[in-house]
VMD Tcl script that builds the backbone (N, CA, C; Angstrom):
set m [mol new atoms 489]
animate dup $m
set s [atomselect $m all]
$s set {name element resname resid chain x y z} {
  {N N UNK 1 A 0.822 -1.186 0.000}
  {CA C UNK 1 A 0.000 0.000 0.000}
  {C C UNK 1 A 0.863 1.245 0.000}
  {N N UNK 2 A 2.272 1.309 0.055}
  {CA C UNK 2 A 3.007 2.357 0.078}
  {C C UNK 2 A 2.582 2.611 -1.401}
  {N N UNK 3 A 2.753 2.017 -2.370}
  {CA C UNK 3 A 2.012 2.751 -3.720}
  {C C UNK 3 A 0.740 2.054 -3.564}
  {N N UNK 4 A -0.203 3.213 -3.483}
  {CA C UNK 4 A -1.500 2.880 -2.896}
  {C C UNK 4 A -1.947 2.161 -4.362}
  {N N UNK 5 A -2.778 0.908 -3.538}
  {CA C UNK 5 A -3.477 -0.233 -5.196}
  {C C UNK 5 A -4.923 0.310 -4.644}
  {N N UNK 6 A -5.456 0.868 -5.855}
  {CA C UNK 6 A -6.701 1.407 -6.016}
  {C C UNK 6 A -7.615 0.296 -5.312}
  {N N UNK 7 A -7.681 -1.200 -5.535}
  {CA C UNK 7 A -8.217 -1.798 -4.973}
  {C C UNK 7 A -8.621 -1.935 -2.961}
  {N N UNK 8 A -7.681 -1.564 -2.620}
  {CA C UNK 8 A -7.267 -1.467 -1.514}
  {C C UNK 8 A -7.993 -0.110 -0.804}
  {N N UNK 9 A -7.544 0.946 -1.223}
  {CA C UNK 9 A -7.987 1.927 -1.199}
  {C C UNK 9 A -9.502 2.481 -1.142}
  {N N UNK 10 A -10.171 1.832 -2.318}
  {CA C UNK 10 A -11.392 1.414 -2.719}
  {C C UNK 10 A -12.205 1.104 -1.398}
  {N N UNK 11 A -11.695 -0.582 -0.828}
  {CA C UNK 11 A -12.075 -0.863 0.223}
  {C C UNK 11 A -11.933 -0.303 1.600}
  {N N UNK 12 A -10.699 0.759 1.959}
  {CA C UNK 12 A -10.541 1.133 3.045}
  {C C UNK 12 A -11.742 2.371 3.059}
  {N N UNK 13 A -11.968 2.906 1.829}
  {CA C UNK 13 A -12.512 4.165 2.016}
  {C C UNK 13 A -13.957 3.767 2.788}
  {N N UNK 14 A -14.383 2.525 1.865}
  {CA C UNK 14 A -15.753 1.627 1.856}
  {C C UNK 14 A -15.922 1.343 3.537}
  {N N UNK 15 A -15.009 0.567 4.048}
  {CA C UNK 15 A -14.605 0.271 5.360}
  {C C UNK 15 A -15.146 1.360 6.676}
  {N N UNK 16 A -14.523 2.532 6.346}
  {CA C UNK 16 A -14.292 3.920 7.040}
  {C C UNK 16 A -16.054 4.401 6.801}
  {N N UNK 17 A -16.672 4.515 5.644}
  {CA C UNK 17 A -17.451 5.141 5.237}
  {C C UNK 17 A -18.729 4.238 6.457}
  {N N UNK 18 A -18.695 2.356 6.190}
  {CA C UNK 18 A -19.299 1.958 6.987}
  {C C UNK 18 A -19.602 1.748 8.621}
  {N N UNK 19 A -18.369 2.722 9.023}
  {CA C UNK 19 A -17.910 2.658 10.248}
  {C C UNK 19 A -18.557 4.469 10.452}
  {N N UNK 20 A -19.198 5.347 9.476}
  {CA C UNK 20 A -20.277 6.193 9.342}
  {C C UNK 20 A -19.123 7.512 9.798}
  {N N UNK 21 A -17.578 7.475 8.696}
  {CA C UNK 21 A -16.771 8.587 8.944}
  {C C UNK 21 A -16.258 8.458 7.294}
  {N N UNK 22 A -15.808 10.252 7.556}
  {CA C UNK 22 A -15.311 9.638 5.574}
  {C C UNK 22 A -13.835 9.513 5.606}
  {N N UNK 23 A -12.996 9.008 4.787}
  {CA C UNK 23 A -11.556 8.916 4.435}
  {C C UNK 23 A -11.428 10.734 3.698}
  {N N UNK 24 A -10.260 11.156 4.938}
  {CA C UNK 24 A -9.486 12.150 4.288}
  {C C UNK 24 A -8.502 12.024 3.553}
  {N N UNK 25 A -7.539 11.474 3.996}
  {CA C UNK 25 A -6.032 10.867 3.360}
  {C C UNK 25 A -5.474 9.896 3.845}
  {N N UNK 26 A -4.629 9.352 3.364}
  {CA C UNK 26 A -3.852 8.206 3.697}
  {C C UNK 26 A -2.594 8.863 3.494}
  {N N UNK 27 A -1.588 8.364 3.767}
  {CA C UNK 27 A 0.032 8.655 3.883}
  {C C UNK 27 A 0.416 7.654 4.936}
  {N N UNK 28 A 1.695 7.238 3.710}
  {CA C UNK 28 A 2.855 6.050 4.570}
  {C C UNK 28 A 4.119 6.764 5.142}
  {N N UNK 29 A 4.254 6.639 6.440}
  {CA C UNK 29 A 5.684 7.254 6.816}
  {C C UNK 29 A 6.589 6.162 7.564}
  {N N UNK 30 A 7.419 7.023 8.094}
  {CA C UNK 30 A 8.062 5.926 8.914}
  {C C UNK 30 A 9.776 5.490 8.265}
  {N N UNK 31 A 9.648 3.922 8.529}
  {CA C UNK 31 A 10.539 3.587 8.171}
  {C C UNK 31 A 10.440 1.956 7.526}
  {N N UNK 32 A 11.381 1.186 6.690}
  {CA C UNK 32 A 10.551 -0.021 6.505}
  {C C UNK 32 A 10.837 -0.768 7.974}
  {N N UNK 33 A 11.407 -0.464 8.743}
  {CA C UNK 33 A 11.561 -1.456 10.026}
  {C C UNK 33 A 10.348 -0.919 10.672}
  {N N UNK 34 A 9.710 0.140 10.729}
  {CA C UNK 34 A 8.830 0.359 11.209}
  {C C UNK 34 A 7.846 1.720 10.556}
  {N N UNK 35 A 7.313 0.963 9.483}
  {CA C UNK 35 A 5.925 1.745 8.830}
  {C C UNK 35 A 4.969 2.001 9.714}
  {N N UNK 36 A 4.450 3.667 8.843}
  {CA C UNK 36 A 3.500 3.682 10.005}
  {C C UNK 36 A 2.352 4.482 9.229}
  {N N UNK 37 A 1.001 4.025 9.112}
  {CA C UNK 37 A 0.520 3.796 8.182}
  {C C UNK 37 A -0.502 5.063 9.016}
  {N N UNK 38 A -0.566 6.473 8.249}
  {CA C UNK 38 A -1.302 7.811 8.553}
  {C C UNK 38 A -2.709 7.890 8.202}
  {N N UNK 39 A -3.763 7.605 8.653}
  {CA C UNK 39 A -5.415 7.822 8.009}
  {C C UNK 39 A -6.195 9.145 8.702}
  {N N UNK 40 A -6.575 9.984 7.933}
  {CA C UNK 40 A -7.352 10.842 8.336}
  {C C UNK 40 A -8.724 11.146 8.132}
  {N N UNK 41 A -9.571 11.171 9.099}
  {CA C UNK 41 A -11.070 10.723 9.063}
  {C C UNK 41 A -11.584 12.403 9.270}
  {N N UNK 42 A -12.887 12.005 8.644}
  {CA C UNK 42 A -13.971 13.110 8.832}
  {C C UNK 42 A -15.363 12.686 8.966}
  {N N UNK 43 A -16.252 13.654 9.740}
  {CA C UNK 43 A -17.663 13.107 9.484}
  {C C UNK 43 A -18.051 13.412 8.668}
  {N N UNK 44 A -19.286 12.533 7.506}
  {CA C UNK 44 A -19.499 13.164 6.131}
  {C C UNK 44 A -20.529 14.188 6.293}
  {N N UNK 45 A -20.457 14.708 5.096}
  {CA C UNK 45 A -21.096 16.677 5.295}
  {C C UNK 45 A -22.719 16.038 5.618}
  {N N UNK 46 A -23.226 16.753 6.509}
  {CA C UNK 46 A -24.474 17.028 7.508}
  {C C UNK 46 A -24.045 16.808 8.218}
  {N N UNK 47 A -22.967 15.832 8.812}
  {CA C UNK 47 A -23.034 15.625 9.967}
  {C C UNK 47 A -22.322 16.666 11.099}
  {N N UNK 48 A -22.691 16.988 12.332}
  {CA C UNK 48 A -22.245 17.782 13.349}
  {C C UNK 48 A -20.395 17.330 12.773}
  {N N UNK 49 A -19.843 18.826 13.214}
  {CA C UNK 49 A -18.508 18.465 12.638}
  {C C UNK 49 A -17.704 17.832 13.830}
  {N N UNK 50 A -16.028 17.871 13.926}
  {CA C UNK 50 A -15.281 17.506 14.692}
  {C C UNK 50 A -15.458 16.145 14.704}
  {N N UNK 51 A -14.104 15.370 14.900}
  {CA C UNK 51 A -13.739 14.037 15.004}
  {C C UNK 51 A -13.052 14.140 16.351}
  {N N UNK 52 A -13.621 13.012 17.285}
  {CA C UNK 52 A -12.969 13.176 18.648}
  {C C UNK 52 A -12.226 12.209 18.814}
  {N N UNK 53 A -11.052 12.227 19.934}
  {CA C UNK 53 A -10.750 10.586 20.032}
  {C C UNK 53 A -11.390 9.499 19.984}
  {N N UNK 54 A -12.395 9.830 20.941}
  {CA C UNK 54 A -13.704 8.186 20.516}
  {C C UNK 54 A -13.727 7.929 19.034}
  {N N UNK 55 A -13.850 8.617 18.103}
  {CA C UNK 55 A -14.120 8.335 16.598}
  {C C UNK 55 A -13.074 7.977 16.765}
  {N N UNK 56 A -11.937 8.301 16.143}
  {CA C UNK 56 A -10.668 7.617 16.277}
  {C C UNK 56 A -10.436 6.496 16.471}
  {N N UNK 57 A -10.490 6.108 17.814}
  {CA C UNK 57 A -10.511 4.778 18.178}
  {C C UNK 57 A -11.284 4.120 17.563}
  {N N UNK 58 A -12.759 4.134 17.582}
  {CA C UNK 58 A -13.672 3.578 16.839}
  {C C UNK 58 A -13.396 3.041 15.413}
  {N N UNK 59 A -12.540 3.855 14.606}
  {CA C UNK 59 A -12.063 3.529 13.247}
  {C C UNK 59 A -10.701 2.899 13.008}
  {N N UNK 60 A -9.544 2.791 14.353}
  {CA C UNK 60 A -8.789 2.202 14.350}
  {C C UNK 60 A -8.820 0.795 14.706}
  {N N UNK 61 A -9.855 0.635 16.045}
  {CA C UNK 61 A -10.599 -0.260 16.212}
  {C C UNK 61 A -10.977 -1.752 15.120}
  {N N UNK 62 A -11.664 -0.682 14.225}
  {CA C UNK 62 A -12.368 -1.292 13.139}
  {C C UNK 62 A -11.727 -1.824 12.045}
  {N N UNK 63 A -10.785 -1.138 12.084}
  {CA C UNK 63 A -9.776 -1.183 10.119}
  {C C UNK 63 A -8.599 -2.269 11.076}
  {N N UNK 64 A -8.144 -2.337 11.820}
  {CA C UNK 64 A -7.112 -3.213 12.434}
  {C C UNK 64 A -7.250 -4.592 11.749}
  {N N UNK 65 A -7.869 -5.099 12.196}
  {CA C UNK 65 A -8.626 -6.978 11.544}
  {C C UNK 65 A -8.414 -7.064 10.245}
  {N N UNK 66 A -9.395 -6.176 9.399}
  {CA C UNK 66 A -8.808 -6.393 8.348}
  {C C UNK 66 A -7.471 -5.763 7.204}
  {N N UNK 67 A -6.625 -4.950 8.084}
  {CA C UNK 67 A -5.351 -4.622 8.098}
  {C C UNK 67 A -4.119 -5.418 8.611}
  {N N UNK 68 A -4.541 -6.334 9.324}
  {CA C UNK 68 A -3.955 -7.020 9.622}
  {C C UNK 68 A -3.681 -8.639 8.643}
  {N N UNK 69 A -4.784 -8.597 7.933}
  {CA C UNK 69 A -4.974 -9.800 7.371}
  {C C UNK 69 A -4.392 -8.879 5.415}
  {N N UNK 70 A -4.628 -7.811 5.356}
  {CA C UNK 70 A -3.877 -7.462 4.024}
  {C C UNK 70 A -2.685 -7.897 3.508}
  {N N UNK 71 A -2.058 -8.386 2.395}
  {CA C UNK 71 A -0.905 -9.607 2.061}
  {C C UNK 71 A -0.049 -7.826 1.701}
  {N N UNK 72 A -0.430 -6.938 1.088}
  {CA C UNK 72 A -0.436 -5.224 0.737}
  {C C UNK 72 A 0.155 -4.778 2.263}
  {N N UNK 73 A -0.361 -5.214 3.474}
  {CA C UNK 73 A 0.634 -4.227 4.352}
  {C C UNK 73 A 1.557 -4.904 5.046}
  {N N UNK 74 A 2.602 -4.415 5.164}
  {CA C UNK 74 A 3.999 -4.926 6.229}
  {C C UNK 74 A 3.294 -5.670 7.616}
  {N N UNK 75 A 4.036 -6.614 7.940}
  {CA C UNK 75 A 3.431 -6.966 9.226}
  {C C UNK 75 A 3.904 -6.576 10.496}
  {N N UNK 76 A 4.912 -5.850 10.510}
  {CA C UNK 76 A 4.581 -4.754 11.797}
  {C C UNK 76 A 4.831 -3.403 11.116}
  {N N UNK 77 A 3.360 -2.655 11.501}
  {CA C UNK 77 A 2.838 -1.438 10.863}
  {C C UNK 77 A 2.395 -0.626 12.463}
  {N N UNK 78 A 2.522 0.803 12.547}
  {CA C UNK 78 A 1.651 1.442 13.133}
  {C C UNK 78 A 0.538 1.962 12.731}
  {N N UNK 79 A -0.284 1.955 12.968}
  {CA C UNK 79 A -1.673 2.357 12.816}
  {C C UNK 79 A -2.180 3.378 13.559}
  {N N UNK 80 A -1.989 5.139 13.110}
  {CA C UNK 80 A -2.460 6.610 13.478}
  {C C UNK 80 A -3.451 7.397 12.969}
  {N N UNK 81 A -4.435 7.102 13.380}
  {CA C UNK 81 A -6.117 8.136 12.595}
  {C C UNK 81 A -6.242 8.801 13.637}
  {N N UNK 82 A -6.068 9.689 12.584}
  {CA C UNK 82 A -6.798 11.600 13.193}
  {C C UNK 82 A -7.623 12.307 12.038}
  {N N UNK 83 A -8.300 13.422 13.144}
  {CA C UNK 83 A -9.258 14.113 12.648}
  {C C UNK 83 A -8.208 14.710 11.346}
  {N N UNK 84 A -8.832 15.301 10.136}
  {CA C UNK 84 A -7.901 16.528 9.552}
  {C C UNK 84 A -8.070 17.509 10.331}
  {N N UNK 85 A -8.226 17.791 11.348}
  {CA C UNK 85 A -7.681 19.246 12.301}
  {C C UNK 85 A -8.432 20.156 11.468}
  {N N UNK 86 A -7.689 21.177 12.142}
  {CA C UNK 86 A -8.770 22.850 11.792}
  {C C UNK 86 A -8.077 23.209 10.413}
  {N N UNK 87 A -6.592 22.941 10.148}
  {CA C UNK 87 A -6.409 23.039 8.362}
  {C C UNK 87 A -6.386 21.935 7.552}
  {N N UNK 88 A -7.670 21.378 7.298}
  {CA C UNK 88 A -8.296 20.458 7.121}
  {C C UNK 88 A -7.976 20.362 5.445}
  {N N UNK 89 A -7.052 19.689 5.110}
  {CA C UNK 89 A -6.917 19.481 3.589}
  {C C UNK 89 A -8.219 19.238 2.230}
  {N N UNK 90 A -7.786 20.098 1.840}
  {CA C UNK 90 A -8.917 19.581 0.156}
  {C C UNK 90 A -8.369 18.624 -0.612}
  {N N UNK 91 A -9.057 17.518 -0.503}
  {CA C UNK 91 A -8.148 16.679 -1.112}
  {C C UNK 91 A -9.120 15.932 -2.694}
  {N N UNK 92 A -10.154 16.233 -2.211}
  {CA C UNK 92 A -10.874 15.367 -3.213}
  {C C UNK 92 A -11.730 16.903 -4.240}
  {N N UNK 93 A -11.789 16.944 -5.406}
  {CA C UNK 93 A -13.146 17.863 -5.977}
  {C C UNK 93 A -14.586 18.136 -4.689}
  {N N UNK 94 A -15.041 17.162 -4.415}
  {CA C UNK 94 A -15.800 17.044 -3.637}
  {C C UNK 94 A -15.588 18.236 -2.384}
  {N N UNK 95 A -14.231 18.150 -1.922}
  {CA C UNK 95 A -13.822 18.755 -1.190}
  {C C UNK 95 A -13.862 20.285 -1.172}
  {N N UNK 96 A -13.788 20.983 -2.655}
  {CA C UNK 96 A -13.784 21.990 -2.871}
  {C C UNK 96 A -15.393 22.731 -3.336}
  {N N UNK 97 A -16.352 21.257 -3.576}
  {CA C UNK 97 A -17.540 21.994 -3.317}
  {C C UNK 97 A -17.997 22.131 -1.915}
  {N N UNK 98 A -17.624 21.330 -0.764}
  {CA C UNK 98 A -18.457 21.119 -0.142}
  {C C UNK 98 A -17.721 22.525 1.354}
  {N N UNK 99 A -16.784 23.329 1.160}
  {CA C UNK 99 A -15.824 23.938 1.956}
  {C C UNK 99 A -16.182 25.214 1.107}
  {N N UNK 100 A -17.029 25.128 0.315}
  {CA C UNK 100 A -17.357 26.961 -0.490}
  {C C UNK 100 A -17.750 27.131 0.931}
  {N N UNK 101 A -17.348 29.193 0.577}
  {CA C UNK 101 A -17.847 30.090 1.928}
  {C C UNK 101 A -16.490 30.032 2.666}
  {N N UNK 102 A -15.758 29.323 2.617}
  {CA C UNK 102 A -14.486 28.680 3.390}
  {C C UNK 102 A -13.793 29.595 3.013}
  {N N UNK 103 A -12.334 30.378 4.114}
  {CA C UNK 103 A -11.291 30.993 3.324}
  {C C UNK 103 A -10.710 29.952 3.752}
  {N N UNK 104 A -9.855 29.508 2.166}
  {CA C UNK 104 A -8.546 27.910 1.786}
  {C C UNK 104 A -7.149 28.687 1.380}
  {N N UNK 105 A -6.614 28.168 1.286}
  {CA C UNK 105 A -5.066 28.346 0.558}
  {C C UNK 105 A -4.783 27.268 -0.143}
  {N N UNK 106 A -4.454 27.644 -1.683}
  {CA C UNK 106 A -4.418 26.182 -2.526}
  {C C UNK 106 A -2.874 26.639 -3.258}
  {N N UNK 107 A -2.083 25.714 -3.421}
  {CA C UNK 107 A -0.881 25.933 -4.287}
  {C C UNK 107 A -0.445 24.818 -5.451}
  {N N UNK 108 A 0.360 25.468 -6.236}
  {CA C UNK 108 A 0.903 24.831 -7.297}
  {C C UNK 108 A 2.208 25.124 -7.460}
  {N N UNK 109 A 2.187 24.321 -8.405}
  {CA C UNK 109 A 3.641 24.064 -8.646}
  {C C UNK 109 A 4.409 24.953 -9.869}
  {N N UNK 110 A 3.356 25.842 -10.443}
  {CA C UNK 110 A 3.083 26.960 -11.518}
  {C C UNK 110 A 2.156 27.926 -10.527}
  {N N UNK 111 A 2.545 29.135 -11.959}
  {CA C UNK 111 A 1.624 30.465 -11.372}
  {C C UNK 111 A 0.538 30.313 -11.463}
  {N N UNK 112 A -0.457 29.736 -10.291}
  {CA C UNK 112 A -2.128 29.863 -10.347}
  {C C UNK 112 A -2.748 31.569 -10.485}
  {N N UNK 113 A -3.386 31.239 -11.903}
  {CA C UNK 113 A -4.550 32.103 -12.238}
  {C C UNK 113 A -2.968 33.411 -12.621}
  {N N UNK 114 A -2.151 32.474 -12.951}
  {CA C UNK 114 A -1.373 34.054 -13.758}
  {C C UNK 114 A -0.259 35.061 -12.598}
  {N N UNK 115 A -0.706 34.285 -11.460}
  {CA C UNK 115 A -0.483 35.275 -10.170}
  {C C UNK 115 A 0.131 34.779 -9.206}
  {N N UNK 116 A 0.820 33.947 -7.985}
  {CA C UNK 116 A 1.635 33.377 -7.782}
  {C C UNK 116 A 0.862 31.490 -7.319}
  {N N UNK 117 A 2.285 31.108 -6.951}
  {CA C UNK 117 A 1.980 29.499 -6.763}
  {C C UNK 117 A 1.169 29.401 -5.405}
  {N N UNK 118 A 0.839 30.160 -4.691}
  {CA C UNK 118 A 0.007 29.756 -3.524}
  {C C UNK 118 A -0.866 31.039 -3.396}
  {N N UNK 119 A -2.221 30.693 -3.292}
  {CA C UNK 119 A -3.125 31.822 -3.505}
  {C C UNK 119 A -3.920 31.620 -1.923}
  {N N UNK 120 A -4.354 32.558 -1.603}
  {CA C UNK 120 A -5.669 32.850 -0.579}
  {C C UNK 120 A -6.727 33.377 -0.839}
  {N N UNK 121 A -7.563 32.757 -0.350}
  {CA C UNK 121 A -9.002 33.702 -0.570}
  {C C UNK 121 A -10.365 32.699 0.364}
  {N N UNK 122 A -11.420 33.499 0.073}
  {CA C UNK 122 A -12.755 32.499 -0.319}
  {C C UNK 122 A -13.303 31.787 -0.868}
  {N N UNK 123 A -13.251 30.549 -0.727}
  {CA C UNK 123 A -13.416 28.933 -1.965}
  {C C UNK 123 A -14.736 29.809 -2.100}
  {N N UNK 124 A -15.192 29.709 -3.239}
  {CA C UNK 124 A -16.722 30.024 -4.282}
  {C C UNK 124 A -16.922 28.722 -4.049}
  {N N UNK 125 A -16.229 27.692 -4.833}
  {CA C UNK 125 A -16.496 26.547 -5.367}
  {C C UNK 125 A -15.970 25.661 -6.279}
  {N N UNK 126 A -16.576 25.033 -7.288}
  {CA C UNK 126 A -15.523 24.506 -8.398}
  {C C UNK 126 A -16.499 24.565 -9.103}
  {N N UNK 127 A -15.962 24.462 -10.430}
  {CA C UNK 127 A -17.441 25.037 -11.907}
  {C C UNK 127 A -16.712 24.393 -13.152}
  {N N UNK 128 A -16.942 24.006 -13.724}
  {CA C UNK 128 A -16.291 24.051 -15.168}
  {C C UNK 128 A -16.129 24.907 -15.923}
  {N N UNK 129 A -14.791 25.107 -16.632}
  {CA C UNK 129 A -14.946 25.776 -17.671}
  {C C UNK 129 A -14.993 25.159 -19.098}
  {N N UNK 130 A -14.599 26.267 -19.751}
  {CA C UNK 130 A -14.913 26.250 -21.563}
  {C C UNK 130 A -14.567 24.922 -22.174}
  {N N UNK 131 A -13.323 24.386 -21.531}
  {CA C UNK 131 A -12.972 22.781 -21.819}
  {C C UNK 131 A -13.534 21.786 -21.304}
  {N N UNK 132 A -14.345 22.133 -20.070}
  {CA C UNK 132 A -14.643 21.192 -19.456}
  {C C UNK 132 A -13.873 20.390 -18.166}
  {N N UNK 133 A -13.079 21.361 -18.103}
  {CA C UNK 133 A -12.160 21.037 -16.919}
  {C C UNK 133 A -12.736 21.817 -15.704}
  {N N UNK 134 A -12.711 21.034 -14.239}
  {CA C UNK 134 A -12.650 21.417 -13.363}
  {C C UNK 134 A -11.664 22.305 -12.707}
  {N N UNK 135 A -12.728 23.517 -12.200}
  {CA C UNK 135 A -12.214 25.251 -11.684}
  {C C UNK 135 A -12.128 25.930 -10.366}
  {N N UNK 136 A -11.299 25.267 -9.575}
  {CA C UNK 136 A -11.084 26.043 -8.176}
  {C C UNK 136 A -11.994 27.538 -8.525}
  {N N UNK 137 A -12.708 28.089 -7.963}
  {CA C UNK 137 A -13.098 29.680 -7.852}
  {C C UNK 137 A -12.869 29.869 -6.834}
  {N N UNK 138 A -12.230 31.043 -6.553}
  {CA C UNK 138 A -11.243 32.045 -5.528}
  {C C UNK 138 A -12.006 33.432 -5.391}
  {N N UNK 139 A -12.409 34.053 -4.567}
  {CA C UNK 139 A -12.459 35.481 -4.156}
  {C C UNK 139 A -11.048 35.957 -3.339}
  {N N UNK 140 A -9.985 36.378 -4.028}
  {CA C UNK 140 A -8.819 37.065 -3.359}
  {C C UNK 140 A -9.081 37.995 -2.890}
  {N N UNK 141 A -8.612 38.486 -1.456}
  {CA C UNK 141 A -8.236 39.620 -0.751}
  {C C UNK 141 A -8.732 40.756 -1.096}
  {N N UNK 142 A -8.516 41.148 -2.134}
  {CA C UNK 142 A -8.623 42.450 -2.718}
  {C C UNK 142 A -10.263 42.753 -3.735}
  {N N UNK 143 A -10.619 41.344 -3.865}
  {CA C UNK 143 A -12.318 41.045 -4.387}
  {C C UNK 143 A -11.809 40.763 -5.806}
  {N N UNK 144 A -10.737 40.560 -6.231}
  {CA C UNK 144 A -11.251 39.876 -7.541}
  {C C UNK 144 A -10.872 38.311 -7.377}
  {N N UNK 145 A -12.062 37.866 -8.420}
  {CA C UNK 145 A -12.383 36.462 -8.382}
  {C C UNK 145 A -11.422 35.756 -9.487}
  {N N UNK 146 A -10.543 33.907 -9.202}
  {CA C UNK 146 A -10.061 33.790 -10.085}
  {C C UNK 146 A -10.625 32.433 -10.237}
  {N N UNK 147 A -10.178 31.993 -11.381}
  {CA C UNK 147 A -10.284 30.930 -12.246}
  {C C UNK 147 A -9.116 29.894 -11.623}
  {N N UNK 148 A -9.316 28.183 -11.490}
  {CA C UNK 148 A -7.862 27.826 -11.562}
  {C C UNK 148 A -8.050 26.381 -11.844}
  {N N UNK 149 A -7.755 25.443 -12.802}
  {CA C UNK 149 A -7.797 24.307 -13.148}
  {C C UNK 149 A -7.883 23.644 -11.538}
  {N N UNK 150 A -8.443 22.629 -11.512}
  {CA C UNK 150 A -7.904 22.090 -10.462}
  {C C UNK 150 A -6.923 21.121 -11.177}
  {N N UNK 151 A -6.605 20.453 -12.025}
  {CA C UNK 151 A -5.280 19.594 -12.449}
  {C C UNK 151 A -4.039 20.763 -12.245}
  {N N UNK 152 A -4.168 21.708 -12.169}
  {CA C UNK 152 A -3.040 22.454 -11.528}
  {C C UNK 152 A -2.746 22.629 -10.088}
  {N N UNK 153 A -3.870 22.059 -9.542}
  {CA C UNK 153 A -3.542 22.713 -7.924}
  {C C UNK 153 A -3.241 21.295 -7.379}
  {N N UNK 154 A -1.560 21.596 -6.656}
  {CA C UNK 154 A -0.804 20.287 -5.968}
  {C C UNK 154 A -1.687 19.990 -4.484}
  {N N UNK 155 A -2.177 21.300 -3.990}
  {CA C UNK 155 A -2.902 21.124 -2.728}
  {C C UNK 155 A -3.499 22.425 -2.608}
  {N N UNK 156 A -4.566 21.852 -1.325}
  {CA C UNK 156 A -4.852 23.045 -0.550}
  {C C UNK 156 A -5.542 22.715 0.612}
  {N N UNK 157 A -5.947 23.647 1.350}
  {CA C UNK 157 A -6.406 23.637 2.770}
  {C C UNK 157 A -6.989 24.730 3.239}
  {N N UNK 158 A -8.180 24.535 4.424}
  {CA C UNK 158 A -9.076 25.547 4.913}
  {C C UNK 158 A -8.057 26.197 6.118}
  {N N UNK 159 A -7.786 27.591 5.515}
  {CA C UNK 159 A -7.242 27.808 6.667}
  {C C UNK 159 A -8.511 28.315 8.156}
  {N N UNK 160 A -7.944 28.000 9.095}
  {CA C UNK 160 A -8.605 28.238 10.417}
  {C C UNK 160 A -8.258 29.851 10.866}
  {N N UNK 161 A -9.343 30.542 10.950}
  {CA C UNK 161 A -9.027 31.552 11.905}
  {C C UNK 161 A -9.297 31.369 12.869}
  {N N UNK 162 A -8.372 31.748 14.144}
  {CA C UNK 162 A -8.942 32.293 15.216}
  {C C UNK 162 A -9.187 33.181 15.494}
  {N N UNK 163 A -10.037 33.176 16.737}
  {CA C UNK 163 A -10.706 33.996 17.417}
  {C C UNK 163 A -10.400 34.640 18.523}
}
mol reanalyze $m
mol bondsrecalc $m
mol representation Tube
mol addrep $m
């Protein structure tokens, strides 16, 4: 699963989803003497937000058994699920409709929208354009709105204000 097999993946999301939390990300760290296998959970949209330790457990709980029995993972692995926290990654399209109203920070690896590689603003949303490609929409700082492939954007995230 260090190169994640779609199959696998497929099922963990399936797994997580039935355990009534959604899959944020996965990431392998560590070392090979000791992998340590990163899952980040969310509740899916309606639901009251925040992931507490009880969830946590509840989903580590759950995915263990049949993580344990995967021929795909090392057999001594750590196993770490957390909430995505308050800068809660966009990771999926989905992600970027469902976080409109949100101020995010999304970057690339090129100049987004003409203007630099990491932008701020107010997620609008995502829209298609003229090709048919999917469109980060941005309200920047200053009120103008931009355009931005999402096949250009390497990441992004809701940033948290405090209060």
């Amino acid at each position: 699963m260090a190169k994640a097999i779609p199959e696998v993946m497929r099922e963990l999301e399936a797994r997580i989803a039935e355990l009534g939390y959604e899959l944020v990300e996965v990431e392998w760290a560590g070392s090979r003497q000791r992998p340590i296998l990163r899952i980040r959970v969310d509740r899916p949209e309606g639901q009251p937000s925040g992931v507490t330790l009880d969830d946590c457990a509840k989903v580590s709980r759950g995915l263990e058994p049949w993580l344990d029995e995967l021929e795909q993972i090392p057999e001594r692995y750590v196993l770490e699920v957390s909430s995505p926290g308050v800068d809660r990654p966009l990771v999926r399209p989905s992600d970027y409709r469902r976080f409109a109203g949100e101020q995010v920070a999304v970057k690339g690896s090129q100049l987004l929208a003409g203007r630099a590689r990491r932008l701020e603003g107010e997620l609008l949303g995502l829209e298609a354009d003229e090709q048919g490609r999917e469109c980060v929409q941005l309200k920047l700082p200053g009120g103008d709105e931009v355009s931005v492939p999402l096949e250009e954007v390497s990441g992004g995230h809701v940033i948290y204000k405090w209060s």
